[in-house]
C-alpha positions as CSV (number, residue, x, y, z in Angstrom):
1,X,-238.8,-232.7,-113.0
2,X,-238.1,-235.7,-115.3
3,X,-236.4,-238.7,-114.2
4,X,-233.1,-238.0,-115.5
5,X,-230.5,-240.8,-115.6
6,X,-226.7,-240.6,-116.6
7,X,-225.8,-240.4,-120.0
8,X,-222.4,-240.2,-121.8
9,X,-222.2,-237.9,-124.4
10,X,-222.6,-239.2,-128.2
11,X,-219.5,-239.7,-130.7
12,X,-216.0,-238.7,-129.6
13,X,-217.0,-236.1,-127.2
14,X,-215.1,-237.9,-123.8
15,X,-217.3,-238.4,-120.3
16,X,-215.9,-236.1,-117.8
17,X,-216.3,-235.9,-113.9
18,X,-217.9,-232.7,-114.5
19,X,-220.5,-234.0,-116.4
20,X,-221.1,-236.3,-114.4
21,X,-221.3,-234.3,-111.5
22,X,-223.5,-231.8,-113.2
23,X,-225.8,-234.6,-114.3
24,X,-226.2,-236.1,-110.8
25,X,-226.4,-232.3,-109.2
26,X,-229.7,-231.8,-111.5
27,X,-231.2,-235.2,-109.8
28,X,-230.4,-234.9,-106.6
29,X,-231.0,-231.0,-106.4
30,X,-233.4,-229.3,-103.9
31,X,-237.1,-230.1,-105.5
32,X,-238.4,-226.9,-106.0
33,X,-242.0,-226.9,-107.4
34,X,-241.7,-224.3,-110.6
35,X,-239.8,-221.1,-111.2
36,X,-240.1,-218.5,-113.9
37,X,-237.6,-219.1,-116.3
38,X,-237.1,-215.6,-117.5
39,X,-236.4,-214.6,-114.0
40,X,-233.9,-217.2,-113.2
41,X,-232.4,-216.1,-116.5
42,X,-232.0,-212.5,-115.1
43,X,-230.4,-214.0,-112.5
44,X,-228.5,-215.6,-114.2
45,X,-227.6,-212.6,-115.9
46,X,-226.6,-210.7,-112.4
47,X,-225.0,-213.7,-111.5
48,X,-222.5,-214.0,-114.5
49,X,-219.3,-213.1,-113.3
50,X,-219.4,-215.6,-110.5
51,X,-220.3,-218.7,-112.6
52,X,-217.6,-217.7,-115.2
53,X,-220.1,-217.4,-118.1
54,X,-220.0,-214.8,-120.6
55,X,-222.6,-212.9,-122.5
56,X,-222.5,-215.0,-125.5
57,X,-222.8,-217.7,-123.2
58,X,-226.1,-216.4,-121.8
59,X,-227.6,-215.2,-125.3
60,X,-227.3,-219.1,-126.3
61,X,-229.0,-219.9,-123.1
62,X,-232.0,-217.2,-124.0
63,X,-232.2,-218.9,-127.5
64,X,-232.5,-222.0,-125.8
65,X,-235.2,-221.2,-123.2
66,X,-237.7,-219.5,-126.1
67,X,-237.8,-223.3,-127.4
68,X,-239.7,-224.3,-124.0
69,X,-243.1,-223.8,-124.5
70,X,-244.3,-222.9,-121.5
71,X,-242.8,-220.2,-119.1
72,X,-242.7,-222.1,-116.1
73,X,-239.8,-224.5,-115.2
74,X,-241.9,-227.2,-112.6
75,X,-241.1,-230.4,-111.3
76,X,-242.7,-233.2,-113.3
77,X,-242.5,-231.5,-116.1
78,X,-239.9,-232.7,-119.3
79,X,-237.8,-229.9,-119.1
80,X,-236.0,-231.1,-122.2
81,X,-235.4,-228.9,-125.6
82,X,-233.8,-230.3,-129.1
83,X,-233.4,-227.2,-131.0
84,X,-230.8,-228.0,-134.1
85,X,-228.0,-225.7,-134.3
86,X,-229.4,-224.1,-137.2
87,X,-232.6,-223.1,-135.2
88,X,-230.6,-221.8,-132.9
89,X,-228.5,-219.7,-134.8
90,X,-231.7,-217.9,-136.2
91,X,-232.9,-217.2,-132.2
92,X,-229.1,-215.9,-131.5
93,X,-229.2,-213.4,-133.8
94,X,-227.6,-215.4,-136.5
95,X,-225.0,-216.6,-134.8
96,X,-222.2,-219.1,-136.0
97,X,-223.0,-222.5,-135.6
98,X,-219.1,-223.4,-134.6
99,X,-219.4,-220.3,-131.7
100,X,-223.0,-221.8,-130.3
101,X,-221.4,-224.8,-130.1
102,X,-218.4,-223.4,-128.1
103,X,-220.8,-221.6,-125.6
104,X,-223.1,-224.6,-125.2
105,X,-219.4,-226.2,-124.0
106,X,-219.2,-223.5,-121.6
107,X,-222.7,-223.9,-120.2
108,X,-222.4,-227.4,-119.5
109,X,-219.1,-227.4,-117.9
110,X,-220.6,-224.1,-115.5
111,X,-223.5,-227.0,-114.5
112,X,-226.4,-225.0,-116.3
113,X,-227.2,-227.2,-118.7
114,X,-227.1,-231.1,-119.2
115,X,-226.5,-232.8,-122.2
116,X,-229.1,-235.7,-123.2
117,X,-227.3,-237.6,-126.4
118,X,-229.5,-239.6,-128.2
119,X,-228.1,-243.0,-129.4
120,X,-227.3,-241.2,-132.8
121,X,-226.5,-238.0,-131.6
122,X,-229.8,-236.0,-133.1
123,X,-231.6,-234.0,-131.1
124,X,-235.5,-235.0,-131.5
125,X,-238.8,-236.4,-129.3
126,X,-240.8,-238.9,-129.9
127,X,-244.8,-238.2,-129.5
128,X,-247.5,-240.5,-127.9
129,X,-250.9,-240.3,-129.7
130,X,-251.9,-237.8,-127.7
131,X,-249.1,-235.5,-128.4
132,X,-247.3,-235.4,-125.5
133,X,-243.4,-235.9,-125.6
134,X,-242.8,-239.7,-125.1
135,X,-239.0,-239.6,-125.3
136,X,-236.9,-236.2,-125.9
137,X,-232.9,-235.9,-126.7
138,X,-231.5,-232.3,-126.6
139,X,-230.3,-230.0,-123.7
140,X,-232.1,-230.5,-120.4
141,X,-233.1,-227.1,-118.6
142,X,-233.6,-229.4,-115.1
143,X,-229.9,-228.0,-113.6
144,X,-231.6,-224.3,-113.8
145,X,-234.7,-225.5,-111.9
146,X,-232.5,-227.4,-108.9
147,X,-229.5,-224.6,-108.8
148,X,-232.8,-221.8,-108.3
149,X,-231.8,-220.8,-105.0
150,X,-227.8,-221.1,-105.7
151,X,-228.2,-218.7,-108.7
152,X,-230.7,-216.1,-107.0
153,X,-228.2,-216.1,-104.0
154,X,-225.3,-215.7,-106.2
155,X,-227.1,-212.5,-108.2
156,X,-228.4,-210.6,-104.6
157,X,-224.1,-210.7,-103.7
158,X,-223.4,-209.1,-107.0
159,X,-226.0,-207.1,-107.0
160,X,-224.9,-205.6,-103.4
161,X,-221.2,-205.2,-104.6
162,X,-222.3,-203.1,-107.5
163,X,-224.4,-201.0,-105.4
164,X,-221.1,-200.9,-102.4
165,X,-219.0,-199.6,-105.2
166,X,-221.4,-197.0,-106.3
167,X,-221.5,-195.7,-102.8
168,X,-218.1,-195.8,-102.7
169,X,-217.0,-193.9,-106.1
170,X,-219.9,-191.4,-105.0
171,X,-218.3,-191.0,-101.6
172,X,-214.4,-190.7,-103.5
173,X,-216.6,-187.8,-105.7
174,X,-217.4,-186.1,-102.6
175,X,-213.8,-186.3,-101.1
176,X,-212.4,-184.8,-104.1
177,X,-214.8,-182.3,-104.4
178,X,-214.2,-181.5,-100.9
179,X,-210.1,-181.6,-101.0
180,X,-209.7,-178.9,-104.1
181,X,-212.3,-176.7,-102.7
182,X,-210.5,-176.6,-99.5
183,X,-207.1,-176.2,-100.9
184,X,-208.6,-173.2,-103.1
185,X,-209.5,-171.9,-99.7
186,X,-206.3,-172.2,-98.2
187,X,-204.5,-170.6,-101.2
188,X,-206.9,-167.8,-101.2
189,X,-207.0,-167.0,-97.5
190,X,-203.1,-167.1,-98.3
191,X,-202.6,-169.2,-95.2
192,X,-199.4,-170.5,-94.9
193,X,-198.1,-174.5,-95.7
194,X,-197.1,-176.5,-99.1
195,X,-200.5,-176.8,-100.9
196,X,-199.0,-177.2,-104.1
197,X,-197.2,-179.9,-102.5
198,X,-200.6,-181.0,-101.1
199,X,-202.4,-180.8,-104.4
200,X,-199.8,-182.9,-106.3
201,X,-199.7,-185.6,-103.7
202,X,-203.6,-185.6,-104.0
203,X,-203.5,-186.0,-107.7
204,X,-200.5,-188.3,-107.4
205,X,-203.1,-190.9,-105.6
206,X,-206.1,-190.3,-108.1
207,X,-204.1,-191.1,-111.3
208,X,-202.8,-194.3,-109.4
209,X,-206.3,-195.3,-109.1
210,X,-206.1,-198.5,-111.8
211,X,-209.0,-197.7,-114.7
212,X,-211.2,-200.5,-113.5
213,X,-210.3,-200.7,-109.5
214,X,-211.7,-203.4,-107.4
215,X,-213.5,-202.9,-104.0
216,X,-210.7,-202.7,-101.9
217,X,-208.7,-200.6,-104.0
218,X,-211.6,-198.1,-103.5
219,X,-212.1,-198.4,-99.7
220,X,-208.5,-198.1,-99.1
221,X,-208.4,-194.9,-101.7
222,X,-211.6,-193.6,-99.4
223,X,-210.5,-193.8,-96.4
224,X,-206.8,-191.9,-97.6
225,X,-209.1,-189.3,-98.8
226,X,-211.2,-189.0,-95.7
227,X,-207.9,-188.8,-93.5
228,X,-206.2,-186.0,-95.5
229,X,-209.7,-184.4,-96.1
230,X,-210.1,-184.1,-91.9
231,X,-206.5,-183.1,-91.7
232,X,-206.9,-179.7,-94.4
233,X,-210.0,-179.1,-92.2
234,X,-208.4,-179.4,-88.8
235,X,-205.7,-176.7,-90.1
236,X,-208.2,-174.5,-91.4
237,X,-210.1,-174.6,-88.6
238,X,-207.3,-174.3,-86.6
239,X,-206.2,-170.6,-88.3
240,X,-209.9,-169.6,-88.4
241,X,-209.5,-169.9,-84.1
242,X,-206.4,-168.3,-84.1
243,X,-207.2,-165.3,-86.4
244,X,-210.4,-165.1,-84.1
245,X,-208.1,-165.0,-81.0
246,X,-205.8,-162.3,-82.6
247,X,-208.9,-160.0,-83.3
248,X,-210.4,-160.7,-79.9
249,X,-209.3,-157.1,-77.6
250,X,-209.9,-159.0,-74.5
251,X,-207.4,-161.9,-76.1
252,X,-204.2,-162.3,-74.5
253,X,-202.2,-161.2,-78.1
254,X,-199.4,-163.2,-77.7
255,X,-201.2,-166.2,-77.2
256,X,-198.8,-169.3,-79.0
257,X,-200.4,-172.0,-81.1
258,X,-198.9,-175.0,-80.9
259,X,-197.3,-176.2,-84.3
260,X,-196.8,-179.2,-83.4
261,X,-199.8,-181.6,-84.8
262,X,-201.3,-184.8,-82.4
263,X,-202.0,-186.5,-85.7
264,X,-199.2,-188.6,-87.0
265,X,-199.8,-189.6,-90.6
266,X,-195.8,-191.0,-91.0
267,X,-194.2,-193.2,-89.5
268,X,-189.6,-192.9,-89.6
269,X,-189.3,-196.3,-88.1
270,X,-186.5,-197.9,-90.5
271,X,-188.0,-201.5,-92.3
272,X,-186.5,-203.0,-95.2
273,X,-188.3,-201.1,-97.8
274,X,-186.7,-197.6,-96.5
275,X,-183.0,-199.2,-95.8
276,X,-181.6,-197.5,-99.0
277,X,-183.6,-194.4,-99.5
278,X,-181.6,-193.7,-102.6
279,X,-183.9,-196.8,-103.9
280,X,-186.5,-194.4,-105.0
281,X,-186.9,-193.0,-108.1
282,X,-186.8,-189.5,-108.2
283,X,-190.5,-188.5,-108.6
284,X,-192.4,-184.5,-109.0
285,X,-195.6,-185.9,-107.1
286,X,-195.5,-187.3,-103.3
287,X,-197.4,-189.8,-101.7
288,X,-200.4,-188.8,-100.1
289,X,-200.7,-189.4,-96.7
290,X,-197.0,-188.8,-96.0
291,X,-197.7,-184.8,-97.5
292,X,-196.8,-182.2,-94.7
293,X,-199.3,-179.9,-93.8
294,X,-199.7,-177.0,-92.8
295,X,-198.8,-177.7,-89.0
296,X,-195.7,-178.9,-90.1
297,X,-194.3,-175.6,-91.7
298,X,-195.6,-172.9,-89.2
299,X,-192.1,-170.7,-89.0
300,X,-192.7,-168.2,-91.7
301,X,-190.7,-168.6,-94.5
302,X,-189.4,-165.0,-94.9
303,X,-188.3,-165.2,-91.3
304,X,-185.7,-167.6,-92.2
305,X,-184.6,-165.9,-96.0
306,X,-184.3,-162.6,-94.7
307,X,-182.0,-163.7,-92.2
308,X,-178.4,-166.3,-92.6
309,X,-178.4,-167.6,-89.0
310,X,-181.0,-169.2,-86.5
311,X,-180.7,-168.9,-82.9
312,X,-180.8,-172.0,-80.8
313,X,-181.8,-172.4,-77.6
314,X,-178.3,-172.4,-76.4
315,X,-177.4,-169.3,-78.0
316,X,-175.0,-171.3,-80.6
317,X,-175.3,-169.8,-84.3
318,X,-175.9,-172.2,-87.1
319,X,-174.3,-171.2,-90.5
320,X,-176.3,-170.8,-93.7
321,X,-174.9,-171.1,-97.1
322,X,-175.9,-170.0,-100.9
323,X,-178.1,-171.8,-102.5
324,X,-176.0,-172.4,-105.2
325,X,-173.7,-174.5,-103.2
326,X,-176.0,-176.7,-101.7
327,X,-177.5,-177.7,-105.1
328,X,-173.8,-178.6,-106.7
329,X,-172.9,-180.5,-103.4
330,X,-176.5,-182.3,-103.7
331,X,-178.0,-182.0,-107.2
332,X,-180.5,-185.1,-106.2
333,X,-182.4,-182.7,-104.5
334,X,-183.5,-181.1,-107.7
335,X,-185.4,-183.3,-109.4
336,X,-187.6,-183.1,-106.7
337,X,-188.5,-179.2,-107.2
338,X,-190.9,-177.7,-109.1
339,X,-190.9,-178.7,-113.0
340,X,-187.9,-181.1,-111.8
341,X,-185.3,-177.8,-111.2
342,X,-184.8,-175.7,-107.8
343,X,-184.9,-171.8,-109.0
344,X,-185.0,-170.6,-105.3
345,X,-185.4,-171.2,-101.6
346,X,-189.0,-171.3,-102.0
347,X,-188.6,-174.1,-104.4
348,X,-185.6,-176.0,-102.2
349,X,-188.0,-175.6,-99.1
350,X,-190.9,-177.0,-101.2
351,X,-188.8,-180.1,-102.4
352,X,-187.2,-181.1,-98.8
353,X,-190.8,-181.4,-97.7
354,X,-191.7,-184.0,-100.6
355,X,-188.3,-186.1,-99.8
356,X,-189.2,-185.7,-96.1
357,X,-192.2,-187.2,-96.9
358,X,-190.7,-190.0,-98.9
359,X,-187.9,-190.9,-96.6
360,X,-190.9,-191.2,-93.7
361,X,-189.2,-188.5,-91.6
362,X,-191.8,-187.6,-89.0
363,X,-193.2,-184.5,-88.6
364,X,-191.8,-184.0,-84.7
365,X,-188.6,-185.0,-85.7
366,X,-188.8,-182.5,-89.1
367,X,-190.1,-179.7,-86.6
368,X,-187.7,-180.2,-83.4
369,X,-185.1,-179.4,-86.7
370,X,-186.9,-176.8,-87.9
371,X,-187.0,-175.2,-84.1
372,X,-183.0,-176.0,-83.9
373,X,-181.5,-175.3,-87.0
374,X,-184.2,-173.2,-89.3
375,X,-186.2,-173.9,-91.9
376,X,-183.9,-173.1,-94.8
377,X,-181.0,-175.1,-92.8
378,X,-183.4,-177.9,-91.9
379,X,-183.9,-178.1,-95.9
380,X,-179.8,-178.1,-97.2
381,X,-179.8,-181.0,-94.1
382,X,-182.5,-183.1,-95.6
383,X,-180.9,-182.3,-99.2
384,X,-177.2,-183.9,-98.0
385,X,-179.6,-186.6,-96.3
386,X,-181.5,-187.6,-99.6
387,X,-177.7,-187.2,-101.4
388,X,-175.9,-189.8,-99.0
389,X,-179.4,-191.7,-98.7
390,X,-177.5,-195.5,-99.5
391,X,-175.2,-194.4,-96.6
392,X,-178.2,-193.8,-94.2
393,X,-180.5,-196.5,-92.8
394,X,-183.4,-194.4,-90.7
395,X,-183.2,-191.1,-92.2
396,X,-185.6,-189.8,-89.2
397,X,-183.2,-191.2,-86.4
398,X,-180.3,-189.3,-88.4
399,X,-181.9,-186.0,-88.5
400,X,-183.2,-186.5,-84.6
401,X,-179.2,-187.1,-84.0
402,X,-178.0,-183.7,-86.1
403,X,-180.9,-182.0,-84.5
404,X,-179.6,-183.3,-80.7
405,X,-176.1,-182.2,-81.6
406,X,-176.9,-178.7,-83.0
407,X,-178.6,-178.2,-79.6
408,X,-175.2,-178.7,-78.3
409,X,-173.2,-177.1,-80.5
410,X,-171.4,-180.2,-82.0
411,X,-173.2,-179.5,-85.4
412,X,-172.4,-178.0,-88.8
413,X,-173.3,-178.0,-92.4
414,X,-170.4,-176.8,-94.0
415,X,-168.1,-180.0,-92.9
416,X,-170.9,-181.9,-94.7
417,X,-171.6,-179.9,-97.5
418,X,-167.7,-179.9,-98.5
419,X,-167.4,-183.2,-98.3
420,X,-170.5,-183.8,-100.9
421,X,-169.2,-180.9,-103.2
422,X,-165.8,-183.1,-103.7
423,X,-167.8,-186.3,-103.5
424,X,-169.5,-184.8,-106.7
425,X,-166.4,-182.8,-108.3
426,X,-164.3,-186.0,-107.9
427,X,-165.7,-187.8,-110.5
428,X,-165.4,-184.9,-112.9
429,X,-162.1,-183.7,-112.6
430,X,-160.5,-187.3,-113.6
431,X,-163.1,-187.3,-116.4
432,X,-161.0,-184.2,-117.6
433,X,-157.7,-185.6,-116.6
């Protein structure tokens, strides 16, 4: 490498600790006896993004290293080049002269070049008799040499992100191939649970997927998938055993599954994010790894539409009302349904199990209601819940507290629903007033 020294920059052009640094890094650097300079250039290339150069940048930089006649950068060598700018716009492809000047800038402040002003500010050499370069003034190539191993370090890290990310977005292919399939499944089999609900929770996380996500955005998105992926499976398998069990003749016929899942995906601890649930904007897609599975929703629905009262354990009746009702005392509820409207008790049941998920009700407290009161009286209760939701801090512990009352008798809708319907009603009958 040639003895460089320090050299301020010609004309108005100011002296910067940068330059300085960069100037002293290229004479002090790790002596390294010659590299290719093609290959660091590749590296360089690799390396872009984490030495803030840009493309342009590097097509200057090419331009620059087809004026070194030789292909090896060495030690000892004069790894100066004095190209004018109007040579160097023919090697960039006819670039401007005002834009290579900009990107030489930028290669000099990254420490990839150094600048070697002549007392005038040309770029030439002077020749000895022999030929040889006596004296050159130009760009000096000697930072590339001394930054070698920096640079080919920097390029194997990029190179293993990009190749982390393709496993990962090849992985996230697999999960989503592997989520609709099983859904399909599930729909087909007609076994029983809210897989539209699933499906649009599913595709509610996809299309927040930003169009260029970064490498945590992707793992956390994988390992979503992979939990709600192992979940559909687990209640798949778990019907495949129990139809197998059912068509056994030596099988005990009313053997009980439990509906009650080990897996906890929600958590109805109250924080300050779920103190007003009526914070939320009213939204047709849930999140995804508060959907409620199958597990969650075992009791048939036509057991509780073909009949207006559950039986509790104590023998106390609980109430239900029209549907009708329940949607003018909480109309909230509605833009939660289907298409954003509630046609039927399919599509109420189908929209309390998207605001369960969004108020983080858990699914022990959501089925110890469901045991008590009834599915379709579990879903008019989450309805008036979601309705007074800035009155209601841990909208879990409050349907743990109806469900412990109903046990006892001490519960009822209508008192509620009443009080909503004139809640509601209030505000229109002064209007007309």
């Amino acid at each position: 490498m040639e003895a460089e020294h320090v050299t301020t920059p010609f004309g108005r052009r100011p002296m910067t600790l940068a330059m300085l640094i960069a100037q002293r890094r290229a004479d002090h650097g790790k002596s390294v006896r010659s590299v290719d300079k093609w290959k660091i250039y590749r590296a360089l290339c690799e390396a872009k993004p984490l030495l803030g150069v840009t493309d342009r940048a590097l097509a200057v930089l090419n331009a620059l290293l087809s004026f070194y006649p030789k292909n090896e950068l060495s030690d000892g060598a004069n790894l100066i080049v004095f190209p004018s700018n109007a040579q160097l716009s023919l090697r960039a492809h006819g670039m401007a002269e005002q834009t290579i000047r900009r990107h030489l800038a930028a290669l000099i402040a990254a420490g990839l070049l150094a600048r070697r002003d002549s007392p005038n500010g040309k770029r030439y050499a002077r020749r000895n008799r022999a030929g040889d370069l006596n004296e050159a003034y130009g760009f000096s190539l000697a930072p590339l040499l001394s930054r070698t191993e920096e640079i080919e370090h920097l390029a194997a890290e990029v190179v293993a992100e990009r190749l982390h990310v393709q496993s990962l977005r090849e992985h996230i292919s697999l999960h989503r191939r592997d989520i609709t399939k099983l859904i399909e499944t599930a729909i087909a089999e007609d076994i029983e649970g809210p897989w539209e609900a699933v499906h649009l929770g599913f595709r509610a996380l996809i299309d927040d997927l930003p169009r260029s996500p970064n490498v945590a955005q992707l793992e956390t998105l994988l390992e979503k998938l992979g939990r709600l992926r192992d979940e559909i499976v687990n209640r798949l398998e778990t019907r495949a055993e129990t139809t197998k069990l059912g068509a056994n003749p030596y099988q005990n016929e009313r053997h009980i599954q439990n509906s009650d899942s080990e897996s906890q995906i929600e958590s109805e601890a109250p924080s300050t994010e779920n103190a007003s649930p009526r914070g939320f904007a009213p939204r047709t897609t849930p999140r995804l790894l508060n959907i409620p599975l199958p597990s969650e929703t075992r009791m048939p629905v036509s057991h509780t539409l073909n009949n207006s009262h559950s039986e509790i354990g104590t023998g106390i009746e609980l109430k239900s009302f029209p549907l009708d009702l329940i949607l003018r005392a909480c109309p909230e509820i509605a833009a939660y349904g289907p298409g954003g409207q509630i046609k039927s008790w399919r599509d109420l049941l189908a929209a309390s199990l998207i605001v369960k998920s969004m108020l983080e009700i858990s699914s022990g407290a959501y089925g110890e209601a469901c045991a008590a009161m009834g599915t379709e009286n579990t879903a008019t209760v989450i309805a008036c819940i979601l309705q007074r939701g800035s009155h209601i801090n841990s909208a879990g512990a409050y349907l743990r507290d109806l469900t412990r009352r109903t046990k006892k008798g001490e519960f009822a809708i209508g008192p509620m629903l009443m009080s909503l319907l004139r809640a509601n009603t209030a505000p229109a009958m002064r209007k007309i007033a």
